[in-house]
C-alpha positions in Angstrom: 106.7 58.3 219.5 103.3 57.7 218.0 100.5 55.9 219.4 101.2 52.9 216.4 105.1 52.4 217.9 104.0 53.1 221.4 101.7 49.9 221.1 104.0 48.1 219.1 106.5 48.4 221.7 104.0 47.8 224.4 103.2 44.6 222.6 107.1 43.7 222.4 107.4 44.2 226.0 104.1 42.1 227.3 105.1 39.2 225.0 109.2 39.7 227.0 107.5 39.5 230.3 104.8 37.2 230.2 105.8 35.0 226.7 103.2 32.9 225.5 103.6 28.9 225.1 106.9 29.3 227.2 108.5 25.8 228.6 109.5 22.2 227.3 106.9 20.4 225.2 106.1 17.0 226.8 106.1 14.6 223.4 107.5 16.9 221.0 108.2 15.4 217.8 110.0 17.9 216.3 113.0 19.8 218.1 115.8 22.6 217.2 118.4 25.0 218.7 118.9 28.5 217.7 121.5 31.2 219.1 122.8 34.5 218.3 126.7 34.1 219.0 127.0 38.3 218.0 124.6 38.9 221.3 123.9 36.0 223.1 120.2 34.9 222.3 119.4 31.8 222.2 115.9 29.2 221.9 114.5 25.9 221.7 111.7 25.1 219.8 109.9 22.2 220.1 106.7 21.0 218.1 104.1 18.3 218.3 103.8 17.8 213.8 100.5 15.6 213.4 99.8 15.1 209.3 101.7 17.9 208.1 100.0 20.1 211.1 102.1 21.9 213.9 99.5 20.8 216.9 101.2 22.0 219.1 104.4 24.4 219.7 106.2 25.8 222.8 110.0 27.3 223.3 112.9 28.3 225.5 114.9 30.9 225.8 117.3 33.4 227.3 118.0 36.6 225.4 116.6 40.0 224.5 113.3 41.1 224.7 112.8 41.6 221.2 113.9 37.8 220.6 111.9 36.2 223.4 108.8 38.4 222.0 109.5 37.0 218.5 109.4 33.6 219.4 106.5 33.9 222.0 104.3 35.9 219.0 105.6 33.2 216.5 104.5 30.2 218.4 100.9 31.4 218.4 101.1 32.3 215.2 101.9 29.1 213.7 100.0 26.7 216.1 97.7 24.9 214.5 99.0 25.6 210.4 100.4 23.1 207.9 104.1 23.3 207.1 103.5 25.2 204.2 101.5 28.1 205.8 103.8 28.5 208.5 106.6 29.2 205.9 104.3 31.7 204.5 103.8 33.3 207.7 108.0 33.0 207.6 108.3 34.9 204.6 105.9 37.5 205.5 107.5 38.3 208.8 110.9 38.0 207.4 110.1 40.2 204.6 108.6 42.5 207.4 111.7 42.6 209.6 114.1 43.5 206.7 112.6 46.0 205.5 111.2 44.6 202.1 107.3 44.4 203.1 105.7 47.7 204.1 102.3 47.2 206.1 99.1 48.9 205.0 96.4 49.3 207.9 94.5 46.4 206.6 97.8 44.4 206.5 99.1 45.4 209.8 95.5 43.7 211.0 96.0 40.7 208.9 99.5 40.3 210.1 98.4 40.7 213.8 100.9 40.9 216.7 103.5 40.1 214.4 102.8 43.5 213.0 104.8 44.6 215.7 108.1 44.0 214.4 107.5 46.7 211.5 110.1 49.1 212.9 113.0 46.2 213.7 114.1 47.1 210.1 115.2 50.4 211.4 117.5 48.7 213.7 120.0 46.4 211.8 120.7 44.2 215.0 117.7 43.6 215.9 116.7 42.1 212.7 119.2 38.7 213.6 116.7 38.8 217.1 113.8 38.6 215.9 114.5 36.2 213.1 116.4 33.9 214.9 113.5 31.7 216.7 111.7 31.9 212.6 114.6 30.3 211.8 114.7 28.1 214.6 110.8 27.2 213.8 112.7 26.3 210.0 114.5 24.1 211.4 112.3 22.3 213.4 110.0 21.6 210.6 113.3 20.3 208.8 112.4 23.6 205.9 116.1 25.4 206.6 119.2 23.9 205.3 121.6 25.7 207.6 122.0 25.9 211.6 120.1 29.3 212.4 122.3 32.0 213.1 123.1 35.6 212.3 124.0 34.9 209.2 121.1 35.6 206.1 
């Protein structure tokens, strides 16, 4: 394993253990559900949207490490953007976790923790996990048109 996957997975696992923004959101304006029916992960996301801004963000969930990692490295990501930045930062991790974006050094930086998912393309079934609470956050923020799911 090289020393780029080694912290990656390092990363994955920290974020599993000790998730960040983890627990009910007292006010939340926004709310949605997300499972994985193929393996049994599932989330809550709850926001606090203030003028087109997520103020605040926090989830639940029971699953695999890879999904609760997602949705802890997620929640900071998007805290404090406007609806349309946090679907960028969608699209970029998506792309990232399918296999359609390929990070240079200088992106990986950019992109952060969520750089971390780079090798989930590798592993099919892990794609649905750590998309799932992205399309949970879609949801939320009223952006998706369909319950998330497995299903892309």
């Amino acid at each position: 394993m090289s020393d780029l996957q080694s912290l990656y997975q390092s990363i994955i696992l920290d974020h599993n253990r000790r998730p960040k923004n983890y627990g009910a959101l007292d006010g939340a304006t926004n709310r949605a559900e997300g499972r994985n029916p193929l393996c049994g992960d599932e989330v809550v996301v709850e926001l606090k949207v203030e003028d087109d801004t997520i103020a605040d963000v926090r989830f639940t969930a029971a699953g695999c490490a890879v999904s609760r990692a997602a949705a802890s490295i997620m929640t900071q990501a998007v805290k404090g953007k406007s609806r349309a930045e946090a679907e960028q930062l969608f699209e970029r991790f998506h792309d990232l976790v399918t296999g359609k974006l390929s990070l240079s050094p200088t992106e990986a930086r950019a992109m952060g923790e969520m750089a971390a998912f780079s090798g989930v393309s590798k592993f099919p079934i892990r794609v649905k996990c750590a998309s799932m609470p992205w399309h949970t956050l879609r949801k939320a923020l009223g952006e998706g048109t369909d319950v998330p799911s497995t299903h892309e």
